[in-house]
PLY file of the C-alpha trace (Angstrom):
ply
format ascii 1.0
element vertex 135
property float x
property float y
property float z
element edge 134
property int vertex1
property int vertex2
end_header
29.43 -59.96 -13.24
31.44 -59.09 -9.99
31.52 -55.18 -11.36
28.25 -55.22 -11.85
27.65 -56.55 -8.27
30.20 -53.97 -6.80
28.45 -51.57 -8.71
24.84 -52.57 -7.11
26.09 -52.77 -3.82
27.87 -49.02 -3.88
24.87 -47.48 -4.91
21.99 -49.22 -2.96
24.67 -48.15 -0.04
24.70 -44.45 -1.08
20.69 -44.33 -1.97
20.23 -45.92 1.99
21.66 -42.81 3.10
19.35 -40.43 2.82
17.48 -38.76 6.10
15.13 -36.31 7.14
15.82 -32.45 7.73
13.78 -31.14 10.18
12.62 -26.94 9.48
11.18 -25.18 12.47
7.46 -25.47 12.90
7.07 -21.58 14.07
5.52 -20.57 10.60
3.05 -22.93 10.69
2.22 -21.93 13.85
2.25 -18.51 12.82
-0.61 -18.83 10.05
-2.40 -20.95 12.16
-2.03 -18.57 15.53
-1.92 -15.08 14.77
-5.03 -12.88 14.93
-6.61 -15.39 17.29
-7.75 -15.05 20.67
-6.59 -15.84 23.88
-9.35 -17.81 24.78
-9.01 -19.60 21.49
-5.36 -20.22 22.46
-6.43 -21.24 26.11
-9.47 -23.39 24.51
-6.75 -25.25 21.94
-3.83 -25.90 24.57
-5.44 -25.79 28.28
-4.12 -23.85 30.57
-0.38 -22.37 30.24
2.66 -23.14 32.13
3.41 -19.87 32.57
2.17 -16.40 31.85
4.98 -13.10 31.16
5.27 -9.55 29.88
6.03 -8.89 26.40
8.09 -5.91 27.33
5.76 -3.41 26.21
1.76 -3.21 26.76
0.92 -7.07 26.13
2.18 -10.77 27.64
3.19 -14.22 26.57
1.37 -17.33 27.36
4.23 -20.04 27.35
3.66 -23.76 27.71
6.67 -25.53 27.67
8.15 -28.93 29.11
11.89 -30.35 29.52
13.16 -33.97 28.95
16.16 -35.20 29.34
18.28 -36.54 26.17
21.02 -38.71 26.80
23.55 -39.61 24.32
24.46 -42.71 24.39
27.81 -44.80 23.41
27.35 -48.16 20.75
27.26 -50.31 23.96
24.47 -48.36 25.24
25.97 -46.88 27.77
25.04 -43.42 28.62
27.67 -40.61 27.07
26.39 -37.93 28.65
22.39 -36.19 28.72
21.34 -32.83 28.44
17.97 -31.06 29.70
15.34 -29.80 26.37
13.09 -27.54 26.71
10.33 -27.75 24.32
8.01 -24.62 23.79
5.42 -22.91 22.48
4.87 -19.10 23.20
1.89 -17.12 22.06
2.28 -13.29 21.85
-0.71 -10.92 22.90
-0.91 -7.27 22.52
-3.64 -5.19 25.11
-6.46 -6.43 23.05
-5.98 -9.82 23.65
-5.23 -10.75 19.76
-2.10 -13.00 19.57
0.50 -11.06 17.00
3.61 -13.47 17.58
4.23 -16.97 17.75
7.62 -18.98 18.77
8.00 -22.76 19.01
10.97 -25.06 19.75
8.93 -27.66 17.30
10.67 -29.64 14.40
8.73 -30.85 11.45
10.45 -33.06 8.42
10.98 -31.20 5.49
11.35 -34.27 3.03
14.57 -36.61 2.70
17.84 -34.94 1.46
21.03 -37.19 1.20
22.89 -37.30 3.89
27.02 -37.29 2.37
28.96 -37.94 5.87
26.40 -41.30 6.11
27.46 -41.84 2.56
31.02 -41.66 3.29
31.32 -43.77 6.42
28.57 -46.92 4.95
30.58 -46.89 1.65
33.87 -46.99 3.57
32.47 -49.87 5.59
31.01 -52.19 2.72
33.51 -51.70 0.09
36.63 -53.74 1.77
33.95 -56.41 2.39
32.07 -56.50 -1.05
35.88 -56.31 -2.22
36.53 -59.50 -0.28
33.73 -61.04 -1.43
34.13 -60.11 -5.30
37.94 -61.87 -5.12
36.24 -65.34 -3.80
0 1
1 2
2 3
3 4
4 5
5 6
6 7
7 8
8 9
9 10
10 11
11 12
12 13
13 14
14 15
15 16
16 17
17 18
18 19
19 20
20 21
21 22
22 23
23 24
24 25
25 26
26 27
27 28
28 29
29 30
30 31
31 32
32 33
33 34
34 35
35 36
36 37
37 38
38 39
39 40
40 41
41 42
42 43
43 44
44 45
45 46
46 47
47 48
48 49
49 50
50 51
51 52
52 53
53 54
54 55
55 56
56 57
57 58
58 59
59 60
60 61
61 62
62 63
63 64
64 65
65 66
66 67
67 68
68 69
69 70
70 71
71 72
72 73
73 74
74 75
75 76
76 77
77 78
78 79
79 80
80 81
81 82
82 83
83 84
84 85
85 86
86 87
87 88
88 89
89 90
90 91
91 92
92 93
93 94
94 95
95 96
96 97
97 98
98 99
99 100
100 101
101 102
102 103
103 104
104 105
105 106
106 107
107 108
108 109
109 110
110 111
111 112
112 113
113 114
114 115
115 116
116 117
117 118
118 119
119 120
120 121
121 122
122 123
123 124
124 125
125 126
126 127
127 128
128 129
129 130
130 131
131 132
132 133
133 134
């Protein structure tokens, strides 16, 4: 009976320890984007935050924002915090047709187990469902 508890234990622990992966967004984007207009783009998003050159004959609308992450210690208190900037640039060539699209969006990609949470929740519960098995 304890095995079988030890047993249950260890693998509920390892199946909790699954997360999410997050892919880049951009080829979503991409389908959705390319070979529409700027004013479609404009319509969609509002105005950009800012407008460049591509380099060569066309420009980039680019709407982007920052936040600041802050990584934090058990207690709470703050580690240390970085600036992210999170964008979205639309390519256009001279005839205003967008050909490119670049994104700092993340989208989940399903859940995929996650060994190193594995590893450190198994190391945790085992001494204590070992305890608890001896009683």
């Amino acid at each position: 009976m304890k095995r079988i508890v030890l047993f249950l234990a260890v693998i509920l622990s390892a199946v909790s320890c699954t997360t999410y992966r997050y892919v880049s967004a951009t080829p979503d984007l991409q389908s959705a984007w390319i070979g529409k207009t700027h004013a479609d783009v404009v319509r969609a998003y509002g105005a950009p935050t800012r407008e460049c050159s591509d380099g060569a004959d066309g420009y980039i609308l680019i709407y982007e924002s920052f936040r600041t992450h802050y990584d934090t210690w058990m207690d709470g208190s703050i580690n240390s915090s970085r600036e992210i900037r999170d964008f979205k640039e639309f390519y256009f060539g001279p005839d205003h047709i967008c050909y490119d699209v670049r994104s700092s969006d993340r989208m989940p990609d399903g859940r995929v187990f996650n060994l190193m949470n594995t590893v450190w929740s198994v190391s945790l519960a085992l001494p204590l469902l070992l305890f608890l098995v001896t009683l």
